[in-house]
C-alpha positions, 0 to 999 in steps of 0.5 A: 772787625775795625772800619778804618775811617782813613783814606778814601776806600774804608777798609777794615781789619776783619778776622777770616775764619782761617783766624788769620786777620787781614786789612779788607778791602770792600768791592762795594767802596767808590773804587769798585772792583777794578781797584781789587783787580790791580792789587791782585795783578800787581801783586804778582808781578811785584812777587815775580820781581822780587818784591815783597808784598803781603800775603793776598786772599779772597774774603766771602763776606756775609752782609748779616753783619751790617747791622752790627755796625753803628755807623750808616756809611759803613752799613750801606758798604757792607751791604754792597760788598755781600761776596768776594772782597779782598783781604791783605795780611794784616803786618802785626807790628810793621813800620811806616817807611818815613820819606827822608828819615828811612833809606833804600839801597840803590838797587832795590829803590831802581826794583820799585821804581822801574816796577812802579813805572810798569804798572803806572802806580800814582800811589808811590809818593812821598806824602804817602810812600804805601811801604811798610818795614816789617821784620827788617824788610821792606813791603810794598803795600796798596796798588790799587791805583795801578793799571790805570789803563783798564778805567777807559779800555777803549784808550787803552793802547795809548798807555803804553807808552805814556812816560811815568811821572818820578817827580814825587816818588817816595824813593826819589833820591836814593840813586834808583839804579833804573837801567840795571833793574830793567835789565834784570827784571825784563827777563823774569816777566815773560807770558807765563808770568803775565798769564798766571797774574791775572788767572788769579783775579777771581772770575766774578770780579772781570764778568760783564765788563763793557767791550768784551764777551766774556772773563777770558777775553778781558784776562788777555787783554790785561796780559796783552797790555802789560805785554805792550808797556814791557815792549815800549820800554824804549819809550819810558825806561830812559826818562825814568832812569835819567829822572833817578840820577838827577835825584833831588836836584830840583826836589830837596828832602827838607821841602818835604820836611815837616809834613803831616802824617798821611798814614792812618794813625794805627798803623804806628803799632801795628801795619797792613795796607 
């Protein structure tokens, strides 16, 4: 195991006893179990678009090995992360996706986009696009800041309709054909689609959330309100697709020139979220 001391939820590369090697993440980091959630979900509504993402598992993590690492913090979170955790397939070899220096063909650029918009990823900039090139393919990797919706579900109607801010995303400039992925897209998402999504979210991580009597009441309220921000897409899909074609007019690559790295360091020879 390799803590990954890089950004804020302290993953780690673990070998599983399947001997495949995964990037974990931890239940117990400040994120909690809601950010697994929307990686999960997320995921498969990527997958159902299209969209390339890493391969997904559950990892059971044995809190015996805390005491193996030297380090307090990494202890504490081990100790609290004793079950299920997620693990995303480790990308030997993967590139990071340079803003600016990498080019996307307009089509898949509106694909991610008008994807990023649905499930309100705020984690698609250009200071940290979360795409990797892997084998001449591009992954998208790290949703865990999607479905914002579910930290408050008490508000959460009110997301569906909400605009999607373009403004940094990492493919800003590439002509983002938005409308011609919303009529694409669109169709491949029906019930069926949204249902199997969330039926893989493992049933320990959605017990006991406040609101709800049990796991498959909050399962269909996830798929109820990724049902209503598809229904409002009157609301937010003309935004974003005026927003692709003005490109950069306002937001010029060389501004974002000469930025420092946000990507953990490893990731120059080897890729994973």
């Amino acid at each position: 195991m390799t803590p990954l001391r890089e950004g804020g939820s302290l993953p780690a590369v673990m070998e599983a006893d399947d001997l495949g090697t995964y990037v974990v993440k931890f239940r117990g980091a400040g994120q909690g179990r809601k950010a697994l959630i929307a990686e999960i979900v997320s995921a498969g509504l990527a997958r159902a678009c299209g969209l390339l993402v890493p391969d997904l598992v559950t990892v059971d993590l044995d809190a015996a090995l805390a005491p193996g690492e030297p380090d307090q913090e990494i202890q504490d979170l081990l100790r609290a992360s004793q079950g299920l955790n997620l693990g995303v397939d480790f990308l030997p070899g993967a590139l990071d996706f340079e803003t600016g220096a990498a080019t996307v063909e307009a089509a898949l650029a509106g694909r991610i986009m008008w994807f990023d918009a649905l499930v309100s990823n705020a984690d698609r900039s250009w200071r940290n696009p979360n795409m990797l090139l892997w084998h001449g393919s591009l992954y998208l990797i790290d949703h865990g800041a999607t479905l914002t919706f579910h930290h408050r579900w008490t508000s959460a109607a009110a997301s569906a309709e909400r605009p999607y801010d373009v403004s940094e995303h990492a493919l800003l400039g590439c002509g983002a054909l938005v409308e011609a992925a919303d009529a694409d897209l669109v169709p491949r998402l029906d019930p069926d689609v949204l249902h199997a999504a969330v039926e893989q979210v493992p049933a320990e991580w959605l017990a006991d959330e406040p609101g709800f009597e049990g796991v498959q009441q909050l399962r269909e309220a996830y798929v109820a309100r990724v049902s209503a921000r598809l229904d409002a897409r009157p609301a937010w899909v003309p935004q974003l697709a005026a927003a692709a074609k003005a490109g950069l007019r306002q937001v010029r690559l060389a501004d974002r020139a000469g930025r420092p790295a946000t990507r953990p360091p490893w990731l120059t020879g080897g890729g994973s979220s």
